[in-house]
DOKOL-18240 format. One line per 10 residues: number of its first residue (from 0); their letters; for each residue x, y, z of N, C-alpha, C. Coordinates in steps of 0.05 Angstrom, whole numbers. Layout:
REM DOKOL-18240
NUM) A) X Y Z X Y Z X Y Z  ... $
***
This chain:
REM DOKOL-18240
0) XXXXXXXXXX) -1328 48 1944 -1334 58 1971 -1319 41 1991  -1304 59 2008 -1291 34 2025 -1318 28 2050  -1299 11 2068 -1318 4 2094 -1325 16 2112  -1308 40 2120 -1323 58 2134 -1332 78 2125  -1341 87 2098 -1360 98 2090 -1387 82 2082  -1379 57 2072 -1407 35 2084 -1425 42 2100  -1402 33 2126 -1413 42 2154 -1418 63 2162  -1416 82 2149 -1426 112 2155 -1453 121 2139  -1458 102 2114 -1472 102 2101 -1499 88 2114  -1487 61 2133 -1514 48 2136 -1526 65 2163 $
10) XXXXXXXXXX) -1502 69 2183 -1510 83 2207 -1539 110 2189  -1537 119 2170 -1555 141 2151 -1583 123 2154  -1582 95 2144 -1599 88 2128 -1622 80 2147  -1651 70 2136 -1669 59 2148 -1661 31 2161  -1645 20 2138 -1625 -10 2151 -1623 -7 2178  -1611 9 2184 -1599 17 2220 -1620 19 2245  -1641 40 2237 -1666 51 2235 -1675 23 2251  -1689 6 2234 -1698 -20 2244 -1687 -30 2262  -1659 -35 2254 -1638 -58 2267 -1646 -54 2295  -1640 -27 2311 -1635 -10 2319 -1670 -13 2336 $
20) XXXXXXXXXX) -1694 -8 2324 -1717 -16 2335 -1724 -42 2349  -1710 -62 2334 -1712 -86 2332 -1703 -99 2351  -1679 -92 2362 -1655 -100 2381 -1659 -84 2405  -1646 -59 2405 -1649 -52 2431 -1678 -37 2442  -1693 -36 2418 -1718 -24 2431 -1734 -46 2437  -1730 -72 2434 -1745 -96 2448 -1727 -98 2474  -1700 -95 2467 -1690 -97 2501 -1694 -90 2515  -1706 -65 2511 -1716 -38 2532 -1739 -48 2540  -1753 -58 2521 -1776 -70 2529 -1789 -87 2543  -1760 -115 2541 -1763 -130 2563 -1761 -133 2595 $
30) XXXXXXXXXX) -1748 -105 2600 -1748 -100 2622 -1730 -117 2640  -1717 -129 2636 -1691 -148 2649 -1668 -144 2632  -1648 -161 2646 -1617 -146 2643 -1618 -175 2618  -1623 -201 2624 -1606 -222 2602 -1624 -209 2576  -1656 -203 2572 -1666 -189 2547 -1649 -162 2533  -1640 -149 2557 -1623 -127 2543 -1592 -139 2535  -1580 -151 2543 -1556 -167 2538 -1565 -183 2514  -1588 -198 2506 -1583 -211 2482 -1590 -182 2462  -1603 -168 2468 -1614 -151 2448 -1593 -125 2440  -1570 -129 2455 -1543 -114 2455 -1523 -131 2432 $
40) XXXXXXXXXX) -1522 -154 2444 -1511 -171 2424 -1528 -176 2390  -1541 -172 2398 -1562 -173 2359 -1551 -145 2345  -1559 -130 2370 -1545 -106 2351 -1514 -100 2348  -1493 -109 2357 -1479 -112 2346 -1468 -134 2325  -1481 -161 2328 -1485 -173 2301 -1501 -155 2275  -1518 -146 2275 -1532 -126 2254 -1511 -111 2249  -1491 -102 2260 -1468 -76 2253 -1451 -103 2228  -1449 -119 2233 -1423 -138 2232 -1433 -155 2199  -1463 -155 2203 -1471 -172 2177 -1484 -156 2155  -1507 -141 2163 -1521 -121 2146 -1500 -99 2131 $
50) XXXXXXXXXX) -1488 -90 2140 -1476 -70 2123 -1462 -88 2096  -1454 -113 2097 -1448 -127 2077 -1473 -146 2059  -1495 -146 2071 -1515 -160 2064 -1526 -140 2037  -1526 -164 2016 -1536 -163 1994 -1561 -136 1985  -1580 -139 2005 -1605 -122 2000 -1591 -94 2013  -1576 -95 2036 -1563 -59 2034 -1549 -61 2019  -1531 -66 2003 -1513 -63 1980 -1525 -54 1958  -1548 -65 1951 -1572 -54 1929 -1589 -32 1935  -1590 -30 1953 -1605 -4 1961 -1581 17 1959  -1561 19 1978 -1544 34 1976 -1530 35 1946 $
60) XXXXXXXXXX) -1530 25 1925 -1525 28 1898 -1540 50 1884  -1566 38 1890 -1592 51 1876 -1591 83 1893  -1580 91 1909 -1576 113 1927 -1561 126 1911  -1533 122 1910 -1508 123 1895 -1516 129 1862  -1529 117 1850 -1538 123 1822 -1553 146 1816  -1570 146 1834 -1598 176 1834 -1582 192 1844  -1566 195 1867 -1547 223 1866 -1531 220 1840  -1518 198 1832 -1494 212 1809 -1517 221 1784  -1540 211 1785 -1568 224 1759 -1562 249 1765  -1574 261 1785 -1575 279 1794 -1557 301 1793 $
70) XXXXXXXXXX) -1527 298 1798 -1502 315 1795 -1499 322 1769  -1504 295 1744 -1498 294 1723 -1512 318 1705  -1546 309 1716 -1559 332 1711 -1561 357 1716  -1553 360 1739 -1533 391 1747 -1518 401 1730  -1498 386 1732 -1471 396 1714 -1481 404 1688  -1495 391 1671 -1496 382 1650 -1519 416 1639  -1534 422 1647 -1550 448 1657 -1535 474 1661  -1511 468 1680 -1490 483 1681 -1477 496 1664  -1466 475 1655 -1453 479 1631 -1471 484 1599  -1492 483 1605 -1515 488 1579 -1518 526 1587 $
80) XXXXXXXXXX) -1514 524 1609 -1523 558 1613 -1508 564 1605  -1463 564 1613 -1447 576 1604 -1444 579 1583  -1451 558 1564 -1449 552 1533 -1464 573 1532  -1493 578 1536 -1515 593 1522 -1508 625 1529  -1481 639 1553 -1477 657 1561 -1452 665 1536  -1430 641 1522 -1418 651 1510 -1420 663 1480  -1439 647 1481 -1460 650 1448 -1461 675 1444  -1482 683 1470 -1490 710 1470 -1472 736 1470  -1449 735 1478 -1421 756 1471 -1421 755 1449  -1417 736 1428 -1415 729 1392 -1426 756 1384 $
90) XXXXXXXXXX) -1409 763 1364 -1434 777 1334 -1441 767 1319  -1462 770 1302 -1478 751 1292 -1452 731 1271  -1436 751 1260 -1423 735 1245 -1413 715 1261  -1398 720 1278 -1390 690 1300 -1413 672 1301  -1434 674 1315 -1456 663 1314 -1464 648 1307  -1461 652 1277 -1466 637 1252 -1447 624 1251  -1420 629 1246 -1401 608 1251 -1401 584 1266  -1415 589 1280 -1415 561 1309 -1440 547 1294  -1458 565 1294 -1487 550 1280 -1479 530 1260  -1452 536 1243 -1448 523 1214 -1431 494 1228 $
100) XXXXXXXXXX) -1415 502 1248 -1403 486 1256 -1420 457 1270  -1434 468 1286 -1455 451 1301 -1460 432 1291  -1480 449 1258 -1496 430 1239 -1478 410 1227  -1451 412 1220 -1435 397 1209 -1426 374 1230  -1423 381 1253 -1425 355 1267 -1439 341 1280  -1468 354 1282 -1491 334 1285 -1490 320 1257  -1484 333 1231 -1490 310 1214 -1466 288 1212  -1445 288 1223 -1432 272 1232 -1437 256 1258  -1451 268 1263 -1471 252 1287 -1487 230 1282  -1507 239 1261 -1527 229 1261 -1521 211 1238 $
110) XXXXXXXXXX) -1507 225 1221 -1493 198 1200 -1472 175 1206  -1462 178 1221 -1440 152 1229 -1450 134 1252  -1471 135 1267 -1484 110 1284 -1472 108 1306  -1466 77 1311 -1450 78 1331 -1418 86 1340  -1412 94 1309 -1378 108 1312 -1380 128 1324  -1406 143 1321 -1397 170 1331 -1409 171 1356  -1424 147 1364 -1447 150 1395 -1411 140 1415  -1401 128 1405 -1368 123 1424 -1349 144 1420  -1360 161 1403 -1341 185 1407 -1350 213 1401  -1380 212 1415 -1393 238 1419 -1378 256 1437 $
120) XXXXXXXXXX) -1364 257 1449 -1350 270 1472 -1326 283 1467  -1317 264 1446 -1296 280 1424 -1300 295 1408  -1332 291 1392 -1335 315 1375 -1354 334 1392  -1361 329 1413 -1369 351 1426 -1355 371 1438  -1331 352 1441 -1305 382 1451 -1291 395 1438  -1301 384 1407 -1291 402 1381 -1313 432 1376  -1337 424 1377 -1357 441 1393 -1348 457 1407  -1342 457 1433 -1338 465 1462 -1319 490 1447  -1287 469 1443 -1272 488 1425 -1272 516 1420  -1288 499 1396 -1292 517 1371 -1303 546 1390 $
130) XXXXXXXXXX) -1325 548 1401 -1342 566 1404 -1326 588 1430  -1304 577 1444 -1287 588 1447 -1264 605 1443  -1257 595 1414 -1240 602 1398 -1249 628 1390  -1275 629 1376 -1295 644 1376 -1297 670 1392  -1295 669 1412 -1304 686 1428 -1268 699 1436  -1248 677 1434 -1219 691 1440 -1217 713 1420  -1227 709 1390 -1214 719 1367 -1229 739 1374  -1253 749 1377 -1270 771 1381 -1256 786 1406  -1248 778 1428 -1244 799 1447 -1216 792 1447  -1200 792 1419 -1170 801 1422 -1175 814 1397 $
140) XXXXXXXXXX) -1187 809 1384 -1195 833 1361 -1206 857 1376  -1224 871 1390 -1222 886 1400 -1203 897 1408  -1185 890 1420 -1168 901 1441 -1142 907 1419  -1138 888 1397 -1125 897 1381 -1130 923 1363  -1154 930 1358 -1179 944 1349 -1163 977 1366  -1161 966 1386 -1156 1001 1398 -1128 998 1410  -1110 986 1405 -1083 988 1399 -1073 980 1381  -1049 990 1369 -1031 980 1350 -1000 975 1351  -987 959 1349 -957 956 1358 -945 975 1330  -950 977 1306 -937 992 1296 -936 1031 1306 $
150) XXXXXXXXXX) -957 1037 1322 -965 1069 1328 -952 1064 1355  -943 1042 1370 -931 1044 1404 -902 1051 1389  -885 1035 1369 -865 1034 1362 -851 1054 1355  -871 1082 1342 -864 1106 1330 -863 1119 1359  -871 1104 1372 -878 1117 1398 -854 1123 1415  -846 1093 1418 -826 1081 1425 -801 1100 1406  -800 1100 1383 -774 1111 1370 -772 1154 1384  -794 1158 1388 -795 1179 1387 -781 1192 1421  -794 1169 1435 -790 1177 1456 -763 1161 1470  -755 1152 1454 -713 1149 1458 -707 1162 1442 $
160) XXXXXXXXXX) -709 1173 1424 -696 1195 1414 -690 1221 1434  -720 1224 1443 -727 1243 1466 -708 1238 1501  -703 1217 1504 -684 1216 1520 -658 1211 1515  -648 1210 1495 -615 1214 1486 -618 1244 1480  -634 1255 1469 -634 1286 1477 -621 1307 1504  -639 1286 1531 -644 1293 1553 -609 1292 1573  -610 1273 1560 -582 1257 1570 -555 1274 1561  -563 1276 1535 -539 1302 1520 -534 1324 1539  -565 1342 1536 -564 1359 1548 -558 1359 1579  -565 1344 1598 -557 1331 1624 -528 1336 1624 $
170) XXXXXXXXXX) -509 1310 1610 -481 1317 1610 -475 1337 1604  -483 1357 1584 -469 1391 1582 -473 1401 1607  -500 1405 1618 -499 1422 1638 -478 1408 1663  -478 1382 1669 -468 1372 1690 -436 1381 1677  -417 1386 1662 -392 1390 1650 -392 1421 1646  -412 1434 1650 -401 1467 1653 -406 1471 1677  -413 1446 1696 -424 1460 1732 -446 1469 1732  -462 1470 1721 -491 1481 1729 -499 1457 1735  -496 1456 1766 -510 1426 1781 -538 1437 1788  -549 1462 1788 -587 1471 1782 -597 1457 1762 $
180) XXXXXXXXXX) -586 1455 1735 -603 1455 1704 -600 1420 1704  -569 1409 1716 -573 1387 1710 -585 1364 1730  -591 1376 1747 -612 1363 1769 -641 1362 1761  -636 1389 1749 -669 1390 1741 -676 1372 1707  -652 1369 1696 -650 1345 1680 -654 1314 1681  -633 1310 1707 -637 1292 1712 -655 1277 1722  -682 1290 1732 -712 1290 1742 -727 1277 1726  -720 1303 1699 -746 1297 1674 -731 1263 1669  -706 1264 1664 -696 1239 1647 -708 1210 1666  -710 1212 1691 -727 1196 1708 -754 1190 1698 $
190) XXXXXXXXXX) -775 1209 1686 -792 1208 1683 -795 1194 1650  -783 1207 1629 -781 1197 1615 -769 1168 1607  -747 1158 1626 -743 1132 1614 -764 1113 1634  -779 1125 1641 -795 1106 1663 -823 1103 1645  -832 1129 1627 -849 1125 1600 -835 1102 1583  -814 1111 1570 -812 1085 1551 -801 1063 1557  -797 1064 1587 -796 1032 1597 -829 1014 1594  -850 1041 1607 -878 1019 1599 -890 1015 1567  -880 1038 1554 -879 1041 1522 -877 1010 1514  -849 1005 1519 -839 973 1511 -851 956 1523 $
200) XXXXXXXXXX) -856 952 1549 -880 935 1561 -902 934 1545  -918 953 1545 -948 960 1530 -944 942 1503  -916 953 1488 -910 943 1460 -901 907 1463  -899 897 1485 -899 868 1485 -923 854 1488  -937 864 1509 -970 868 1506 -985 862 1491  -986 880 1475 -1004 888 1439 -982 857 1425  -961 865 1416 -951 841 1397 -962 816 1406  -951 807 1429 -973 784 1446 -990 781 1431  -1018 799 1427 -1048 797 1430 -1039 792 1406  -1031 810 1379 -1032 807 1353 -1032 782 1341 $
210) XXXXXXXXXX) -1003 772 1361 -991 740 1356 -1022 718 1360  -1031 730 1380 -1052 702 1404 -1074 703 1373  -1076 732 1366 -1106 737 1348 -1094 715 1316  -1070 727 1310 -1063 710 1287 -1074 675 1278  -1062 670 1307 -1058 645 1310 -1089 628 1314  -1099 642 1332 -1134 639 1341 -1151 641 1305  -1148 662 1291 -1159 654 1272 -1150 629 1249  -1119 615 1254 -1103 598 1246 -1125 570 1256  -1127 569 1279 -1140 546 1291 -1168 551 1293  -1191 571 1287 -1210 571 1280 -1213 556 1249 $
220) XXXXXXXXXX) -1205 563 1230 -1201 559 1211 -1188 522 1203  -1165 519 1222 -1161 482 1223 -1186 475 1240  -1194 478 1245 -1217 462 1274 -1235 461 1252  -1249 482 1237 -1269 473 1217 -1259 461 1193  -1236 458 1185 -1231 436 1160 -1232 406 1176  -1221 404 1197 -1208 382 1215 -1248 366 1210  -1267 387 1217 -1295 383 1217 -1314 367 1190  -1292 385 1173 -1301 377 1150 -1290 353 1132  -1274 344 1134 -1249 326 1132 -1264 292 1145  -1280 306 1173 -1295 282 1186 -1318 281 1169 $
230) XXXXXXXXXX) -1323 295 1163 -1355 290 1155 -1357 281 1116  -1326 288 1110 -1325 281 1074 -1320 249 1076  -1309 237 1096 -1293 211 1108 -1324 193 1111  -1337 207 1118 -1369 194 1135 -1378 188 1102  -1375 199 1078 -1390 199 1050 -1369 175 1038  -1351 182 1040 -1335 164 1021 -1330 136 1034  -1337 133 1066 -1324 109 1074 -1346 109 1092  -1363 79 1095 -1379 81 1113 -1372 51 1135  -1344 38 1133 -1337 28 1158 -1340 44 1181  -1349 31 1201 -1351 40 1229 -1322 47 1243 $
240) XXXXXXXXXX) -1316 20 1237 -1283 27 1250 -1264 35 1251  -1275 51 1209 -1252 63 1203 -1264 101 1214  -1283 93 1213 -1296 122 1221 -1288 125 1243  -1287 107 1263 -1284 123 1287 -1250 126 1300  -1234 112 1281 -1207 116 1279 -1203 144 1268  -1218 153 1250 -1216 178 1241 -1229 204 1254  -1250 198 1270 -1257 219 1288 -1234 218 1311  -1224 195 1321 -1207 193 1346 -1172 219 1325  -1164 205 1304 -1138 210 1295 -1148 250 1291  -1176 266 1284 -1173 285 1269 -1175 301 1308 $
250) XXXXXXXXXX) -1187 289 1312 -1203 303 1340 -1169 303 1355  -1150 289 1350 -1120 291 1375 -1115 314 1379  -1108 326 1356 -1088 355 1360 -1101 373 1380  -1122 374 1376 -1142 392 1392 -1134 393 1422  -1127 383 1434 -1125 377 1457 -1108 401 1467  -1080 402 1455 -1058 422 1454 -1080 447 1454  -1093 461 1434 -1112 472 1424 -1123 481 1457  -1140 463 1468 -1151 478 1493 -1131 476 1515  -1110 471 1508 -1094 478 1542 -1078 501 1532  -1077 513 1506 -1071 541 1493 -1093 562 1500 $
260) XXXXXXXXXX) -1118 561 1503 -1138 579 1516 -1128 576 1542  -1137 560 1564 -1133 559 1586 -1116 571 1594  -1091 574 1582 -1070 589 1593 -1065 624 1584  -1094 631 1566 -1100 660 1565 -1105 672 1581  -1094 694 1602 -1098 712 1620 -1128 716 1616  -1142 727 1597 -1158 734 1592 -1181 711 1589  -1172 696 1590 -1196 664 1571 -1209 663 1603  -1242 670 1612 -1262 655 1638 -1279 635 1630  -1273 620 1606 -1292 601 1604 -1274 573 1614  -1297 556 1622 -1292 526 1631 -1272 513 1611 $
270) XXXXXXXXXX) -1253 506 1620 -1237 493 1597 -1232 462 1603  -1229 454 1630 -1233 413 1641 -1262 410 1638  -1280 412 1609 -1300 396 1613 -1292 370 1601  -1310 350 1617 -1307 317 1606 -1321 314 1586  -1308 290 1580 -1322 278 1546 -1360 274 1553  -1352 256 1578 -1389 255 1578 -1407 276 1579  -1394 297 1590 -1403 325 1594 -1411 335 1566  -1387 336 1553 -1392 353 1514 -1407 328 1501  -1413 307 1509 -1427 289 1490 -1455 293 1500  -1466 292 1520 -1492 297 1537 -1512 325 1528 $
280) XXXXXXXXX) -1500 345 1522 -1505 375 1520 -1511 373 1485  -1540 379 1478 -1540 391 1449 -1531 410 1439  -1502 414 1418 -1491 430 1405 -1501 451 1399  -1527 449 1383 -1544 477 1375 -1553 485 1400  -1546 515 1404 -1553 539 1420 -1583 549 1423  -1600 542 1443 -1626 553 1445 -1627 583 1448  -1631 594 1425 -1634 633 1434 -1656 638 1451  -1658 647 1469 -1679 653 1490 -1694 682 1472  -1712 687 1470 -1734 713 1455 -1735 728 1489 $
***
């Protein structure tokens, strides 16, 4: 905190409050000019010493702490709701997926001690992740679900065939002079290459999604070995230091991983949550009845 938020802080406080009683409301009191002149001067000594004095510094800390409690516990609620909103999109099979996931890293939780209490935040954003990933693969499976790039393509072939047709016939009529038939050619052929101009759009679209869905079930699938890999490491090796070298080395890649959601047109979930944030929040999902 710099000094003039100090001072903006104490001008707030009861500190001031007093000073402030003490000084010029005795000056007022005394009813002469040298009582109000020393009691002018105290209060601007009180400006000059108290805002640095030890006991407002402690109070103003203890201020400073109960709001950041407070925010923390905000946020932290916040983000327990969104979690508990994305769940609820899941089908059960997703669902269960996360459920399996959860349990596997609370027991990497609860089995590695203090390796994993210094890097709860990292396997909590494997968590976070995961249950995202989750929810990408499901609503690009849908959408893949009711398009297909191979049925746009026939689509696509059919309808350039259909305008090298148009075009043929266009240049005949425009080369025997019938500037009526090939005006009225030249119309449709407007219309048509302006279809399979969005044809090919649509068809970059869909491949996109196919590509994003491929890949999403690619990194659902590493995110839970990456899971499991931590937790076979926790059985066979019970150094602390080597454990938590191994949660830090499996948990890296991931990172790439969520700035690949973030950058999905489609992805509205929170993607800058902090480590303290995913370590604070219980993994398993409360289903509300």
């Amino acid at each position: 905190m710099t000094g003039l938020q100090r001072l903006g802080a104490f001008l707030k406080s009861p500190h001031h409050a007093w000073l402030a009683l003490l000084t010029l409301g005795l000056g007022v009191a005394t009813a002469n000019v040298p009582g109000m002149i020393v009691a002018a001067a105290a209060y601007a000594l009180g400006w000059i010493f108290l805002p640095d004095s030890r006991r407002f510094r402690r109070w103003l800390q203890i201020r400073l702490d109960s709001a950041g409690s407070v925010s923390a516990a905000a946020s932290a609620e916040e983000f327990s709701r969104e979690r508990e909103k994305i769940y609820a999109r899941l089908s059960p099979e997703a669902k269960n997926a996360y459920d399996a996931l959860a349990t596997a890293v609370e027991e990497v939780k609860s089995g590695s001690g203090e390796a994993a209490a210094a890097h709860a935040g990292r396997l909590g954003q494997l968590a976070w992740t995961y249950l995202r990933l989750l929810l990408t693969r499901e609503t690009l499976a849908r959408f893949c679900a009711r398009e297909s790039s191979a049925r746009i393509l026939d689509e696509i072939a059919a309808a350039t065939a259909e305008v090298s047709d148009l075009e043929a016939r266009a240049l005949a009529a425009e080369t025997r002079g019938d500037a009526g038939e090939a005006g009225s050619l030249e119309r449709l052929l407007q219309s048509k290459r302006s279809r399979l101009a969005s044809l090919e759009q649509h068809y970059g679209h869909v491949r996109k999604a196919e590509d994003d869905l491929s890949l999403t079930d690619a990194e659902i699938e590493r995110l839970f070995d990456a899971v499991r890999l931590i937790r076979a490491h926790l059985v066979t090796q019970r150094d602390p230091d080597a454990m938590g070298d191994e949660i830090d080395r499996t948990t890296a890649p991931f990172h790439s991983t969520r700035d690949w959601l973030r950058d999905l047109e489609f992805d509205d979930t929170p993607s800058d949550i902090s480590d303290d944030l995913a370590a604070g929040v219980p993994l398993q999902v409360e289903v509300m009845e």
